[in-house]
BAKOLVO-997240 format. One record per atom (N, C-alpha, C): x, y, z; residue in one letter. Coordinates in pm, whole numbers, padded with zeros to 5 digits, always signed. Layout:
N
XYZA...
This chain:
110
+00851+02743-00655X+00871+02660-00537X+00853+02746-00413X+00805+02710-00300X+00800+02762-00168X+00862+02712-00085X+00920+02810-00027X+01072+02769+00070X+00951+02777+00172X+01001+02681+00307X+00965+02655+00446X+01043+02665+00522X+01054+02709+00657X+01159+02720+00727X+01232+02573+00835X+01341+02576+00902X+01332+02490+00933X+01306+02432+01020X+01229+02492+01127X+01073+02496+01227X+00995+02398+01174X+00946+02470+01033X+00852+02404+00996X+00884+02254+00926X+00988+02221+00864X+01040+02088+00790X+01045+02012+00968X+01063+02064+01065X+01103+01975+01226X+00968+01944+01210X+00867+01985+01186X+00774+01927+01254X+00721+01756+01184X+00766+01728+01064X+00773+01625+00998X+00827+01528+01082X+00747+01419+01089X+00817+01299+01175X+00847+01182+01060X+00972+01165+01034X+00977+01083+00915X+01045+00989+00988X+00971+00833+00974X+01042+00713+01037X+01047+00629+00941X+01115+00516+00967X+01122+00385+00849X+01057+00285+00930X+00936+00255+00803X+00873+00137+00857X+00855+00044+00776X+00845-00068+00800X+00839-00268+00715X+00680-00253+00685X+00698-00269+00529X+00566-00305+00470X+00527-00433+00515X+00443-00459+00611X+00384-00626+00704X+00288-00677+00588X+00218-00611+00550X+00124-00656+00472X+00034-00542+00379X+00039-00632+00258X-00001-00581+00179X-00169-00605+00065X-00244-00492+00090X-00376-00547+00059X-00433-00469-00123X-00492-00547-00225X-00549-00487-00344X-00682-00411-00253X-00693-00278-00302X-00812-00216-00327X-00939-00212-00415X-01031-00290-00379X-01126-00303-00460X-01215-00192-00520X-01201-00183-00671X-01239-00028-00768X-01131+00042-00748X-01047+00064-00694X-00913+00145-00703X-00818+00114-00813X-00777+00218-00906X-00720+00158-01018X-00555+00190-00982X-00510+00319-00872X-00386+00353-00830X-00378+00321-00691X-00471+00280-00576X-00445+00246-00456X-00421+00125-00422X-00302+00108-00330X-00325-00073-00269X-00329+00002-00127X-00353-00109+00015X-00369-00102+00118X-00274-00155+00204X-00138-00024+00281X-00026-00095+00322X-00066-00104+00482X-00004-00196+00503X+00013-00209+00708X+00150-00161+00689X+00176-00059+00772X+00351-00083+00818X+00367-00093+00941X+00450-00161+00974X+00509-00182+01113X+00614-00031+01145X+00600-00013+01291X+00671+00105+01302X+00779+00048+01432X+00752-00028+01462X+00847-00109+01578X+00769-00069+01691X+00850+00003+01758X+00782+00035+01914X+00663+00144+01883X+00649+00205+01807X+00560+00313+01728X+00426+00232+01702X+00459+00134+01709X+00319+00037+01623X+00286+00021+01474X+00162-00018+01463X+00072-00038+01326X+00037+00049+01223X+00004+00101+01115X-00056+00208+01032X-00079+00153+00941X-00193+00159+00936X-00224+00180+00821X-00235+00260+00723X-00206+00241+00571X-00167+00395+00489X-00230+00339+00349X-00307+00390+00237X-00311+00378+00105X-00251+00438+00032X-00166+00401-00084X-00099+00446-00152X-00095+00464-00282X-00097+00554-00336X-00122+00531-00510X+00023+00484-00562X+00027+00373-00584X+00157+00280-00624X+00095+00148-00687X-00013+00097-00744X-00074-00023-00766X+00020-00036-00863X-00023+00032-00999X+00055+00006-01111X+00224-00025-01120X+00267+00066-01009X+00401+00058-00991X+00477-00079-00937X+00398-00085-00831X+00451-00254-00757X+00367-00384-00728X+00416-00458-00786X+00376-00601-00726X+00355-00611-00580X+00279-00687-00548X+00250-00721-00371X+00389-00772-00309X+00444-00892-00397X+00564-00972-00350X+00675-00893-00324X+00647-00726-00418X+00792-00638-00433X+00774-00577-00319X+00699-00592-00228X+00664-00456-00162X+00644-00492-00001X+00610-00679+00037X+00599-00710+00179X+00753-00762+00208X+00734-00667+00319X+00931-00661+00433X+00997-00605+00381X+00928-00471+00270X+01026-00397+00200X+00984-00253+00345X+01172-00207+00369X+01134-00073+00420X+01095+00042+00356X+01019+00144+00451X+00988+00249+00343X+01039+00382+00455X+01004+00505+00420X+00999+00594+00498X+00849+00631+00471X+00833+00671+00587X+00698+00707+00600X+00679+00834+00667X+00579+00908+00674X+00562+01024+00722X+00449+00985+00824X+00529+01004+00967X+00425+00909+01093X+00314+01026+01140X+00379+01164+01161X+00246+01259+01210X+00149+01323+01113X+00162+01219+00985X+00033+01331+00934X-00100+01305+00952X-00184+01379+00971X-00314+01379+01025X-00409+01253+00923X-00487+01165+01010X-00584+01020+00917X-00631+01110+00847X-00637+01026+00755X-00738+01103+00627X-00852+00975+00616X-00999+01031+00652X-01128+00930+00595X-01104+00917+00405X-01100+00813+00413X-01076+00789+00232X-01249+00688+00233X-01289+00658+00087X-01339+00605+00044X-01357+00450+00096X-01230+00415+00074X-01199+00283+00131X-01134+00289+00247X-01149+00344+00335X-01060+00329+00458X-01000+00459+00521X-00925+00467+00626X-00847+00554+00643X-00715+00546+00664X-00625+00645+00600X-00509+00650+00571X-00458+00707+00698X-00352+00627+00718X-00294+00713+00896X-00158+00778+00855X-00108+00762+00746X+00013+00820+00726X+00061+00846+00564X+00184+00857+00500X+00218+00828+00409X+00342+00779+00377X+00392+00739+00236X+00516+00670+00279X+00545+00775+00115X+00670+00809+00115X+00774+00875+00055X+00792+00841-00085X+00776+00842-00190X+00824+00842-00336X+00881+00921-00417X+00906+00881-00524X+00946+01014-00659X+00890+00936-00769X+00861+01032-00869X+00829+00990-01011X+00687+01086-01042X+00631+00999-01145X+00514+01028-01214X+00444+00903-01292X+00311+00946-01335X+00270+00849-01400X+00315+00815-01541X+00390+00906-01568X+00459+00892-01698X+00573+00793-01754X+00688+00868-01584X+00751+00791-01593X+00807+00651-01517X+00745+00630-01449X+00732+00554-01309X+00748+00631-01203X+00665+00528-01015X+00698+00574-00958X+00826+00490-00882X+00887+00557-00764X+00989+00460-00715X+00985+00529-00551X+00994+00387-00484X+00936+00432-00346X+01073+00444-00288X+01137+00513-00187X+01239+00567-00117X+01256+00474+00011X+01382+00434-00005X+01362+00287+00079X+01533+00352+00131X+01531+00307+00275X+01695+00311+00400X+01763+00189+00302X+01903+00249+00341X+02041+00141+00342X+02003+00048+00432X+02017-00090+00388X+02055-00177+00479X+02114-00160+00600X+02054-00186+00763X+02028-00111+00885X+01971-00078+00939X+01894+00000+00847X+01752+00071+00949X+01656-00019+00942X+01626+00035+01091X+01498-00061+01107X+01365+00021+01149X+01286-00049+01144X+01137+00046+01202X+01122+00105+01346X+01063+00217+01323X+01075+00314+01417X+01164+00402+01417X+01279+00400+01318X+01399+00468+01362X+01387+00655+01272X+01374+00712+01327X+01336+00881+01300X+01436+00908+01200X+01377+00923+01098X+01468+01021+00980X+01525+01162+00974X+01605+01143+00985X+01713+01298+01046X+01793+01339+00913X
């Protein structure tokens, strides 16, 4: 494992944002296509390898944490403006990291 200091973990902007909508990726067998709302932050769009894991219905007005400054990535299908937070594997599932009841979008993860 590689330790980082904690300079470097500050520079992470981790906010919670509302899955608005949720899109299938066409030929993608692990990506769907999320909008999240960030509140006053705005729109993002993000792809996620979670297909297998969640249903569409499980996943719109669900909060997530998301990681708001990481740099777009040009993808295949689109570009990814951020990412949103999980644990697991393909083995054993994944499971997306979702706030206590409260938080709302935009609000900076501390």
């Amino acid at each position: 494992m590689q330790e980082i200091t904690i300079e470097e973990f500050a520079k992470l902007d981790l906010r919670i944002a509302k899955v608005s909508k949720v899109e299938s990726v066409e030929d993608a067998d692990k990506l769907i296509k999320l909008e999240l709302d960030l509140g006053d932050l705005g729109i993002k769009t993000v792809f996620a390898g979670i297909k297998k894991a969640y249903k569409k219905e499980k996943l719109e007005n669900k909060l997530v944490v998301c990681v708001n400054n990481l740099k777009p990535r040009e993808m295949k299908f689109g570009t990814s403006e951020g990412m949103i937070l999980a644990a697991g594997s393909d083995d054993i599932g994944i499971f997306i990291l979702s706030p206590d009841e409260g938080a709302l979008p935009g609000m900076k993860v501390r």
